[in-house]
PyMOL Python script that loads the backbone (N, CA, C, O; Angstrom):
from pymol import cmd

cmd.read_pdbstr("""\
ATOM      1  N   UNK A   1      -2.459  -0.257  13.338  1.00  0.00           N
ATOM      2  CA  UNK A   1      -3.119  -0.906  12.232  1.00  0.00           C
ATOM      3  C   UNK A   1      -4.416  -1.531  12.758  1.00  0.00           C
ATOM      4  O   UNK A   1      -4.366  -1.781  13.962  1.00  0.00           O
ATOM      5  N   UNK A   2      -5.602  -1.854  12.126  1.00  0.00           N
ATOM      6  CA  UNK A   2      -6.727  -1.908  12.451  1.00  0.00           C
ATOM      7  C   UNK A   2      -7.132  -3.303  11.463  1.00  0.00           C
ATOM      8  O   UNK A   2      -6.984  -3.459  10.251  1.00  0.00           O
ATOM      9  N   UNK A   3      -7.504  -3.911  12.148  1.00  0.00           N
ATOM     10  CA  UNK A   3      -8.344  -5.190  11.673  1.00  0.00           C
ATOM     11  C   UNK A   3      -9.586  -5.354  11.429  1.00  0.00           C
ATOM     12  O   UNK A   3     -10.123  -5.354  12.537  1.00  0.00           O
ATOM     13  N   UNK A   4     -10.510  -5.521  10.494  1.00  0.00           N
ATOM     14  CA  UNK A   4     -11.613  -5.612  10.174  1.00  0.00           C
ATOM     15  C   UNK A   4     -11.882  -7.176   9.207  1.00  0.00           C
ATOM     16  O   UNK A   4     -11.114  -7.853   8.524  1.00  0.00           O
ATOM     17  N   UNK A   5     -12.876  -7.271   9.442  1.00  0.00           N
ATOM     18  CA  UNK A   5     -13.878  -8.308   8.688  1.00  0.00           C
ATOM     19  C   UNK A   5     -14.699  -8.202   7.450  1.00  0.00           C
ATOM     20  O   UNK A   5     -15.586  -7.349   7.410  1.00  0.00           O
ATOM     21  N   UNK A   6     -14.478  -9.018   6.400  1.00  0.00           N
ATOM     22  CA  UNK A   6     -15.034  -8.433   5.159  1.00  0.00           C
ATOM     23  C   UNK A   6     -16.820  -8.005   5.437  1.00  0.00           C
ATOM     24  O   UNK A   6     -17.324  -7.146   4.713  1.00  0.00           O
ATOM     25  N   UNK A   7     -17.510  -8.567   6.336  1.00  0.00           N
ATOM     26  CA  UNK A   7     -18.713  -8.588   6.777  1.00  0.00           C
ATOM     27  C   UNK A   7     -18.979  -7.243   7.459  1.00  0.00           C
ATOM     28  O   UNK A   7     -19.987  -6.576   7.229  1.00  0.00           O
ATOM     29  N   UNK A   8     -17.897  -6.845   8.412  1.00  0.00           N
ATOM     30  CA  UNK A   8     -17.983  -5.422   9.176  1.00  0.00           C
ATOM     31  C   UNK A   8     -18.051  -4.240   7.896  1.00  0.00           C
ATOM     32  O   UNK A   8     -18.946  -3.539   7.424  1.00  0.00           O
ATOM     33  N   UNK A   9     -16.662  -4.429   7.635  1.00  0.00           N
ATOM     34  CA  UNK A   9     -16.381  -3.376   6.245  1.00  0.00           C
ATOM     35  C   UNK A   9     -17.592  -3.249   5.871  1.00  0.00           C
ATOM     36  O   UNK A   9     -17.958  -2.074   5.837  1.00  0.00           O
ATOM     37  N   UNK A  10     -18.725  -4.372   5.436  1.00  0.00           N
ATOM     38  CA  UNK A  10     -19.713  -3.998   4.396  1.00  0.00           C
ATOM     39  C   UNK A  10     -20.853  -3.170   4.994  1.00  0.00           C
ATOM     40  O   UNK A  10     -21.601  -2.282   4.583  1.00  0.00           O
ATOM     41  N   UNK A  11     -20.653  -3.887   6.223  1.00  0.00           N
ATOM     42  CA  UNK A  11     -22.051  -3.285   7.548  1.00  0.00           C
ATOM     43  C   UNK A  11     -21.628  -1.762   7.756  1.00  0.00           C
ATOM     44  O   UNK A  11     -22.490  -0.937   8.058  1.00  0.00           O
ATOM     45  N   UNK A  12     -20.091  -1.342   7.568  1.00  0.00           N
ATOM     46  CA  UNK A  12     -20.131   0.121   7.961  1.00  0.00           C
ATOM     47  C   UNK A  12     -18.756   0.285   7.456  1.00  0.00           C
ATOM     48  O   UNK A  12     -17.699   0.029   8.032  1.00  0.00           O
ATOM     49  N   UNK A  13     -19.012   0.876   5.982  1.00  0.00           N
ATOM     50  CA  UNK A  13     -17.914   1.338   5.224  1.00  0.00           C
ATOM     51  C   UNK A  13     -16.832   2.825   5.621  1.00  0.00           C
ATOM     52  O   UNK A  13     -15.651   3.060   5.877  1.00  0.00           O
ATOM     53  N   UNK A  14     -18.052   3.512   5.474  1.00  0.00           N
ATOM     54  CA  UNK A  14     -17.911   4.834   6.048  1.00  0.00           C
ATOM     55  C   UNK A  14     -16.503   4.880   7.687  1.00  0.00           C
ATOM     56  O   UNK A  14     -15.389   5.392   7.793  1.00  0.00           O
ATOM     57  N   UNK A  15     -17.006   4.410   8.239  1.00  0.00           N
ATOM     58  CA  UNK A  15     -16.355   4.206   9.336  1.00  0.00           C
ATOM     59  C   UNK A  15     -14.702   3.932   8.856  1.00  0.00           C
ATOM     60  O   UNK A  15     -13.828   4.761   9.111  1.00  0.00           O
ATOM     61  N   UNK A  16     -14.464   2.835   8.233  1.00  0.00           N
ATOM     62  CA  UNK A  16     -13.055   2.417   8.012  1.00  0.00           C
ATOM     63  C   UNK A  16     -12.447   3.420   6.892  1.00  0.00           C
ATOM     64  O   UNK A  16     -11.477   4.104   7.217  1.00  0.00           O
ATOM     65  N   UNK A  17     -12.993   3.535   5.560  1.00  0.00           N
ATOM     66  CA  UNK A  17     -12.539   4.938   5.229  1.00  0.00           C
ATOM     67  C   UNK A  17     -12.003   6.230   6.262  1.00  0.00           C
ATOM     68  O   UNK A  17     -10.904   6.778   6.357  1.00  0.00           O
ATOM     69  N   UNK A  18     -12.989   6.392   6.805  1.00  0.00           N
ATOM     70  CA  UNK A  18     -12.222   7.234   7.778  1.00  0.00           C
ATOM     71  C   UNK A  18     -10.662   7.170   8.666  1.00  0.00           C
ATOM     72  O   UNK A  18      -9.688   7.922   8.695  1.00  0.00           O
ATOM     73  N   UNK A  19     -11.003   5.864   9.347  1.00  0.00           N
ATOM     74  CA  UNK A  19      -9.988   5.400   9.946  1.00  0.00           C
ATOM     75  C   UNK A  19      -8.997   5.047   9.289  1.00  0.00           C
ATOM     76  O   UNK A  19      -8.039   4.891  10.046  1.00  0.00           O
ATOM     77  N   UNK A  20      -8.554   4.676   7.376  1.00  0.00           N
ATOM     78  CA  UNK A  20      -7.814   4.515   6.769  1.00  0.00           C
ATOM     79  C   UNK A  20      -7.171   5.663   6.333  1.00  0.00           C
ATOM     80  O   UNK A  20      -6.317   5.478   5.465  1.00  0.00           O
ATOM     81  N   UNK A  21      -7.318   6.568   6.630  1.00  0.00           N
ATOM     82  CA  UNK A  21      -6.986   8.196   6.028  1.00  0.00           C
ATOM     83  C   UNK A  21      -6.224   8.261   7.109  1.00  0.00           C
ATOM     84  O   UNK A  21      -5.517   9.266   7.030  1.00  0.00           O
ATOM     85  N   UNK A  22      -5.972   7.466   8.403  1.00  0.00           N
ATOM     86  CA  UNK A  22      -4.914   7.758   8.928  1.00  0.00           C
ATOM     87  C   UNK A  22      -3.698   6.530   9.292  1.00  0.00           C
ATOM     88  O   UNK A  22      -2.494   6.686   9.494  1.00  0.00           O
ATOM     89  N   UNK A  23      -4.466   5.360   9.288  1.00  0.00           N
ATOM     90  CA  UNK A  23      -3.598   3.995   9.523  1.00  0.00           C
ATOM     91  C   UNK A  23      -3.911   3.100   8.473  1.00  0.00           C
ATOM     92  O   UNK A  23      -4.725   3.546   7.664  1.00  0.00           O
ATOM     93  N   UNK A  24      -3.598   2.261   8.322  1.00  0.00           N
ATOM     94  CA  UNK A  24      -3.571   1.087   7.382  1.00  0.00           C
ATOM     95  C   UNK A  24      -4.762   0.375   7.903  1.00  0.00           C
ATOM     96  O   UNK A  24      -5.006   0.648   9.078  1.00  0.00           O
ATOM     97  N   UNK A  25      -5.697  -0.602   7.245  1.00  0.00           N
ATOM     98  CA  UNK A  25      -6.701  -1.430   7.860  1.00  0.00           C
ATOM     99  C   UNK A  25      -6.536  -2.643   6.774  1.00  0.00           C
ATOM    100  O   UNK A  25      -6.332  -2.707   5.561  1.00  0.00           O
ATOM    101  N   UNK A  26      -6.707  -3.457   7.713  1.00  0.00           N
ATOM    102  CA  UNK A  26      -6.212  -4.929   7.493  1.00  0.00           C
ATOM    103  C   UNK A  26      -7.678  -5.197   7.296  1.00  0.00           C
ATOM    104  O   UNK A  26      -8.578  -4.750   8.007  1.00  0.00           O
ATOM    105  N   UNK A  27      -7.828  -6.042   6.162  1.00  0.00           N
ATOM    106  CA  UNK A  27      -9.441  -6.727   5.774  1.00  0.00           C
ATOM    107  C   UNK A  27      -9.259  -8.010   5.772  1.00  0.00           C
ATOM    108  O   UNK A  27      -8.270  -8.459   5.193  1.00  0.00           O
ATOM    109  N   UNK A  28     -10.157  -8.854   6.409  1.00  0.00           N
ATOM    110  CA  UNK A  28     -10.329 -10.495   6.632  1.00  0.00           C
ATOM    111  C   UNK A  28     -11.106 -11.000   5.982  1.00  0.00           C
ATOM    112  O   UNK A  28     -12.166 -10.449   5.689  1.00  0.00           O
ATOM    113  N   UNK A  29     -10.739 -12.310   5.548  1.00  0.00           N
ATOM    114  CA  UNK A  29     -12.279 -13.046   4.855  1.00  0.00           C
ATOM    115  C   UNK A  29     -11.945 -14.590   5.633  1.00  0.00           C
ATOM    116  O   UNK A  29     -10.945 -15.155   5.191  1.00  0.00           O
ATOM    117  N   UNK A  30     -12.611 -15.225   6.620  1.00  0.00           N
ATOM    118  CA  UNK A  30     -12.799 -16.234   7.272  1.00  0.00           C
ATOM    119  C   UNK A  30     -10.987 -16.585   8.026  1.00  0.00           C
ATOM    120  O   UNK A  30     -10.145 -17.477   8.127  1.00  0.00           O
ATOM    121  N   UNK A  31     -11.295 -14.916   8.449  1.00  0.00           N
ATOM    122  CA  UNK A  31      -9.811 -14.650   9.739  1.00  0.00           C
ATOM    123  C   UNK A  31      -8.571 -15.076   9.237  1.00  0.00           C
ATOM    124  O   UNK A  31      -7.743 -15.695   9.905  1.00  0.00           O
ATOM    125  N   UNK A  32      -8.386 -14.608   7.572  1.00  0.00           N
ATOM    126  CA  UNK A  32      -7.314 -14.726   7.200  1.00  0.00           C
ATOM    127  C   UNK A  32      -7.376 -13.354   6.004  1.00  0.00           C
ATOM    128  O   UNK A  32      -8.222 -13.101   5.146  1.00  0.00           O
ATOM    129  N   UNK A  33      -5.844 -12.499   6.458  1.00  0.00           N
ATOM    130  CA  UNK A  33      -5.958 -11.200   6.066  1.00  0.00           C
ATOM    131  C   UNK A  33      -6.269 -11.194   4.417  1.00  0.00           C
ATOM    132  O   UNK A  33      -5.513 -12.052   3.961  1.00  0.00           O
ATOM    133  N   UNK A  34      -6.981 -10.658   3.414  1.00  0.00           N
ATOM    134  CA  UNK A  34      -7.626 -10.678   2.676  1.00  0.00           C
ATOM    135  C   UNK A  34      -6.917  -9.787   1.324  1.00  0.00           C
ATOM    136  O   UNK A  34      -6.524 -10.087   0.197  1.00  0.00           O
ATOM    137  N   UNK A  35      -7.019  -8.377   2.245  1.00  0.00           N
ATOM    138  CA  UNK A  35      -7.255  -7.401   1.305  1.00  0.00           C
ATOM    139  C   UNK A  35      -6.445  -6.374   2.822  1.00  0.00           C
ATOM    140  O   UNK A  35      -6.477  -6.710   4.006  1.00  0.00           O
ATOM    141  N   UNK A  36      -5.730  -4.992   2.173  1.00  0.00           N
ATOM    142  CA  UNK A  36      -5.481  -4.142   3.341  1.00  0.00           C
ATOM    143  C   UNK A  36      -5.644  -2.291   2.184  1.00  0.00           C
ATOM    144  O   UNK A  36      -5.126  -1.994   1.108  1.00  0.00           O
ATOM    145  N   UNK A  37      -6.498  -1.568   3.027  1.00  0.00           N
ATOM    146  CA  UNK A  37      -7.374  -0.547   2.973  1.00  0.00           C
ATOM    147  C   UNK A  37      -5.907   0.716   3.360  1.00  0.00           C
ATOM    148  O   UNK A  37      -5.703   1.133   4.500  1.00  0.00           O
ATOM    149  N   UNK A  38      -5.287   1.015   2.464  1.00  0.00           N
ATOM    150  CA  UNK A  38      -4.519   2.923   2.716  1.00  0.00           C
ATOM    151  C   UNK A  38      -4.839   4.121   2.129  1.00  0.00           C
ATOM    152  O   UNK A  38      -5.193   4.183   0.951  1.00  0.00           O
ATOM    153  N   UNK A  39      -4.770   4.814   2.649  1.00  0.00           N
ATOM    154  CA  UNK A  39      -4.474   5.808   2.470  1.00  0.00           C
ATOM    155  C   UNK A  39      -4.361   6.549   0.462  1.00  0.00           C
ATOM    156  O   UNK A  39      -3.355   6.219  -0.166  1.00  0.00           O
ATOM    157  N   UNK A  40      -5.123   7.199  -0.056  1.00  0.00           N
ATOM    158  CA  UNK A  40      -5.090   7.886  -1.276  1.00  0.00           C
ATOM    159  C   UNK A  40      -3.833   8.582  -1.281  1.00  0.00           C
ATOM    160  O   UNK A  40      -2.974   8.557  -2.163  1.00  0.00           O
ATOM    161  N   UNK A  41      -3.826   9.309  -0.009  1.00  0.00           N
ATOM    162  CA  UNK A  41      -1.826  10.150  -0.102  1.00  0.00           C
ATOM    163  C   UNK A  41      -0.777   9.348  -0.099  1.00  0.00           C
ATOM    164  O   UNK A  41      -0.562   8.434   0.697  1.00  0.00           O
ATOM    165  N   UNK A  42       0.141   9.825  -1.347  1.00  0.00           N
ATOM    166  CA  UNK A  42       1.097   8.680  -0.905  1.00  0.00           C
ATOM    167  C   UNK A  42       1.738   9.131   0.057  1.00  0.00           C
ATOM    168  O   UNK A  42       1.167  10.001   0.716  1.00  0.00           O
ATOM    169  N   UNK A  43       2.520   8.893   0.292  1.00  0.00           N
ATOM    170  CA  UNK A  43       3.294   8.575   2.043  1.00  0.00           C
ATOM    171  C   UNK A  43       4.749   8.523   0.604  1.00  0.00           C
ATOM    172  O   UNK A  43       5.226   7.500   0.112  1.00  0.00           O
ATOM    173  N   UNK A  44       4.959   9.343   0.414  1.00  0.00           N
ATOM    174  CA  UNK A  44       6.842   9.435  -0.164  1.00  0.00           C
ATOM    175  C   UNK A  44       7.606   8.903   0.290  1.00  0.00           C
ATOM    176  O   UNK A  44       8.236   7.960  -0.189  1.00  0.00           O
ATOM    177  N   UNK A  45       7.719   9.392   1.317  1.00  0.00           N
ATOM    178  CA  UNK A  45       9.059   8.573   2.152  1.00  0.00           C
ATOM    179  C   UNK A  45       8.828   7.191   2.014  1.00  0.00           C
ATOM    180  O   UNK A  45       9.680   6.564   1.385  1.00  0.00           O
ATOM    181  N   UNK A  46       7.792   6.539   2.496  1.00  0.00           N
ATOM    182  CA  UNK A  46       7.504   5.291   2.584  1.00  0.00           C
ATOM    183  C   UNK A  46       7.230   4.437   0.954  1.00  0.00           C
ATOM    184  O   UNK A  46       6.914   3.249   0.886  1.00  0.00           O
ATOM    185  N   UNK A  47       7.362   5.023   0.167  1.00  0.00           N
ATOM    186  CA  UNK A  47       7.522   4.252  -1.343  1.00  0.00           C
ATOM    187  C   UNK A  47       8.795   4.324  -1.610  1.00  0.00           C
ATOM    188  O   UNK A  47       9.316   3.261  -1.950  1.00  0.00           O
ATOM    189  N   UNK A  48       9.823   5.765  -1.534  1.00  0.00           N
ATOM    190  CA  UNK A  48      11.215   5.222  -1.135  1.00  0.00           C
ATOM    191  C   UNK A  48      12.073   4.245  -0.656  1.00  0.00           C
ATOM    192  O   UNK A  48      12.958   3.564  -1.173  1.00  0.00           O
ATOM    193  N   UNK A  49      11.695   4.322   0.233  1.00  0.00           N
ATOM    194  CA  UNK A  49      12.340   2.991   1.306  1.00  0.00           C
ATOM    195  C   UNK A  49      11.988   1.830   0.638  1.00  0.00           C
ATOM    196  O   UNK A  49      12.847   0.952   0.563  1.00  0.00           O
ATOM    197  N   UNK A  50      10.497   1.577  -0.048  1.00  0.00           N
ATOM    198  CA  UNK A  50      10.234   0.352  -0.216  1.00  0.00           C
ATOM    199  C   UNK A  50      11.001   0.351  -1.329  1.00  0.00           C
ATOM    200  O   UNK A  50      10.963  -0.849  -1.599  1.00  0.00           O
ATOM    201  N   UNK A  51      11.847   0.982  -2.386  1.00  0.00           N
ATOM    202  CA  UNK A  51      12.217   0.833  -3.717  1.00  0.00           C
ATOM    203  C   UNK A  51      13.487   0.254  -3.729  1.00  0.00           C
ATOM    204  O   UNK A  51      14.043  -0.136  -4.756  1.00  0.00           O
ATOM    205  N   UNK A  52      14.081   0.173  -2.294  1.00  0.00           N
ATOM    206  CA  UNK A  52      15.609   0.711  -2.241  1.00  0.00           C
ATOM    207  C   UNK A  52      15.852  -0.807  -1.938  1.00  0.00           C
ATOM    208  O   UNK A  52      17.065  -0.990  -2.037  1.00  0.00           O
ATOM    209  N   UNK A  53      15.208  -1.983  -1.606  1.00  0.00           N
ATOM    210  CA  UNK A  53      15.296  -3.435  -2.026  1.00  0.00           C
ATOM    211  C   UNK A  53      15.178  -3.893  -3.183  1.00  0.00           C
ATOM    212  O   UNK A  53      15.845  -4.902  -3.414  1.00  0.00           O
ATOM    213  N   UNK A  54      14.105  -3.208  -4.571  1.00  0.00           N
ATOM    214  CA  UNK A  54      13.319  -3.516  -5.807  1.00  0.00           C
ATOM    215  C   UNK A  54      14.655  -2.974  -6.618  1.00  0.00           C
ATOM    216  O   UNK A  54      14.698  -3.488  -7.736  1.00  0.00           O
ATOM    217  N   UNK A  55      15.846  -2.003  -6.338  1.00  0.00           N
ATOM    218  CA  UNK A  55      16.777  -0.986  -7.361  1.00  0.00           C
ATOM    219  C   UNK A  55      17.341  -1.763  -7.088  1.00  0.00           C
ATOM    220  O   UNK A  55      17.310  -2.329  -5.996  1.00  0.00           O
ATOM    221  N   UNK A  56      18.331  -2.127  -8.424  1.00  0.00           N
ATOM    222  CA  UNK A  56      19.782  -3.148  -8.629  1.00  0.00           C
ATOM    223  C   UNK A  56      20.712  -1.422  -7.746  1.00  0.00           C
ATOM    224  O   UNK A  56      20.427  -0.224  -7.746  1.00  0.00           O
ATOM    225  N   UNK A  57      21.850  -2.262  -7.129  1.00  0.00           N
ATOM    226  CA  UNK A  57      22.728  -1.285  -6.489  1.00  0.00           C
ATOM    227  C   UNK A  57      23.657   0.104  -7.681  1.00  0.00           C
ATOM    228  O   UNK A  57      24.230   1.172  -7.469  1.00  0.00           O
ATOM    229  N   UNK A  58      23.409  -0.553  -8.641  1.00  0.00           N
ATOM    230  CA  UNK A  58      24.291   0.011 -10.226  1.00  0.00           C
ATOM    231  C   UNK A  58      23.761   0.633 -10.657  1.00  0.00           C
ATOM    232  O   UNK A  58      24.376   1.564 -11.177  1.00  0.00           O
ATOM    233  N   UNK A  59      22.521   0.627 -10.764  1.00  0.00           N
ATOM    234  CA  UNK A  59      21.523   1.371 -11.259  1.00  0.00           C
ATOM    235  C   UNK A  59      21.808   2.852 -11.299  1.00  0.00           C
ATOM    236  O   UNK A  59      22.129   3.338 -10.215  1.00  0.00           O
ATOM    237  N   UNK A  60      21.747   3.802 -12.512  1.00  0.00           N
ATOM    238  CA  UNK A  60      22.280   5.093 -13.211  1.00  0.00           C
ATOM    239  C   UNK A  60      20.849   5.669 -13.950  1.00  0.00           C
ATOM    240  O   UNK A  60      19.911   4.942 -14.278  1.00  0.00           O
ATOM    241  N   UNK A  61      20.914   7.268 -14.147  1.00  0.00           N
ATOM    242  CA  UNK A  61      19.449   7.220 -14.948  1.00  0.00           C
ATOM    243  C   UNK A  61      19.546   7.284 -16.242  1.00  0.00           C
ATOM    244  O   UNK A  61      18.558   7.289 -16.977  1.00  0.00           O
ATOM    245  N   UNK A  62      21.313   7.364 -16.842  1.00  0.00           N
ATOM    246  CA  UNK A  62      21.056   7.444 -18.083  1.00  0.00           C
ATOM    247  C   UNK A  62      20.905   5.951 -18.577  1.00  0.00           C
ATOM    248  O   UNK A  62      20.554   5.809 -19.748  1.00  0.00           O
ATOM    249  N   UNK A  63      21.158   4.691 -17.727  1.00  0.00           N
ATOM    250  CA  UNK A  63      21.277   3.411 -18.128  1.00  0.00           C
ATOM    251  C   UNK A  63      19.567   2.662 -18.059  1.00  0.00           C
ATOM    252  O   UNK A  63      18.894   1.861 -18.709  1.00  0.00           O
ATOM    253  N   UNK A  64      19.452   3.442 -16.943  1.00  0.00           N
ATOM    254  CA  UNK A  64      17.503   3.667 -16.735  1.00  0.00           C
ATOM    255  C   UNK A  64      16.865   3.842 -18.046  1.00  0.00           C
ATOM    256  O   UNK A  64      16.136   3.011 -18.588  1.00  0.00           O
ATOM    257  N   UNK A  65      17.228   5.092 -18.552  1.00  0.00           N
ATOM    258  CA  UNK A  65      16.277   5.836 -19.796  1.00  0.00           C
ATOM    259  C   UNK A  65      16.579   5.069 -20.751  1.00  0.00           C
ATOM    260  O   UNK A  65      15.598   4.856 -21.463  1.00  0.00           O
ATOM    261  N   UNK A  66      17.941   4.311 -21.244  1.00  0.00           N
ATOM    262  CA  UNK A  66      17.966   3.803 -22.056  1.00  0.00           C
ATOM    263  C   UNK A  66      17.509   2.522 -22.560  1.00  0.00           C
ATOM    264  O   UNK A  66      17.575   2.073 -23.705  1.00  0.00           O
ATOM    265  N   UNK A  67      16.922   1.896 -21.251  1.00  0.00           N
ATOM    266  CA  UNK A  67      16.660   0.703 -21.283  1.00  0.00           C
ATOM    267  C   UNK A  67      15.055   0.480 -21.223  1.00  0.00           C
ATOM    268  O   UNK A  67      14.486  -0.593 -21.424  1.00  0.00           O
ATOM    269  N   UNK A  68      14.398   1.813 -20.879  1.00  0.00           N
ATOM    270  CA  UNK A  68      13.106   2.236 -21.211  1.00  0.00           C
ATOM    271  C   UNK A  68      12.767   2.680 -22.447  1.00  0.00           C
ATOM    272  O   UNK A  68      11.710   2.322 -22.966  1.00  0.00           O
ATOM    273  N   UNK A  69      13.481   3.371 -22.952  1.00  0.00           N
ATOM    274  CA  UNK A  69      13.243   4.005 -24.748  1.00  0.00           C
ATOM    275  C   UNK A  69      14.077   2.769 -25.346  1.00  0.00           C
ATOM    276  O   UNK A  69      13.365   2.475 -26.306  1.00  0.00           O
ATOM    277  N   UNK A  70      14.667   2.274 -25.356  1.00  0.00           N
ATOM    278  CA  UNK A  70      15.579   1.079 -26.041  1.00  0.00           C
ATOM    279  C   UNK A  70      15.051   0.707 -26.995  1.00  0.00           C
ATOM    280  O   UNK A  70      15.556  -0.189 -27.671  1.00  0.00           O
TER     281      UNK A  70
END
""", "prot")
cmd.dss("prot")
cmd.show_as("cartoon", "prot")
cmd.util.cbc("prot")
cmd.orient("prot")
């Protein structure tokens, strides 16, 4: 993961785009993390995993759909 400065970022954008297409970049504003720069692809696996704390354990899709169209 890569650390940058809201001041750097602005001085040379180009650069961290780049480098975000492969790691995460952490953005600062007076050395406290700000803002953080990923990736346009999602990363699947990694929105999975994050869901699997956010899903009640019971959770069904017909109890899903119904509670969305309800």
């Amino acid at each position: 993961m890569t650390q940058v400065s809201i001041s750097e970022l602005k001085a040379n954008p180009g650069r961290f785009i780049l480098i975000a297409q492969t790691e995460d970049v952490l953005i600062t504003k007076n050395g406290k993390v700000a803002a953080k720069l990923v990736s346009a692809k999602a990363d699947k696996v990694a929105a999975a995993k994050a869901l699997f704390g956010i899903l009640p354990s019971d959770i069904n899709i017909e109890k899903a759909r119904e509670e969305r169209l309800g």
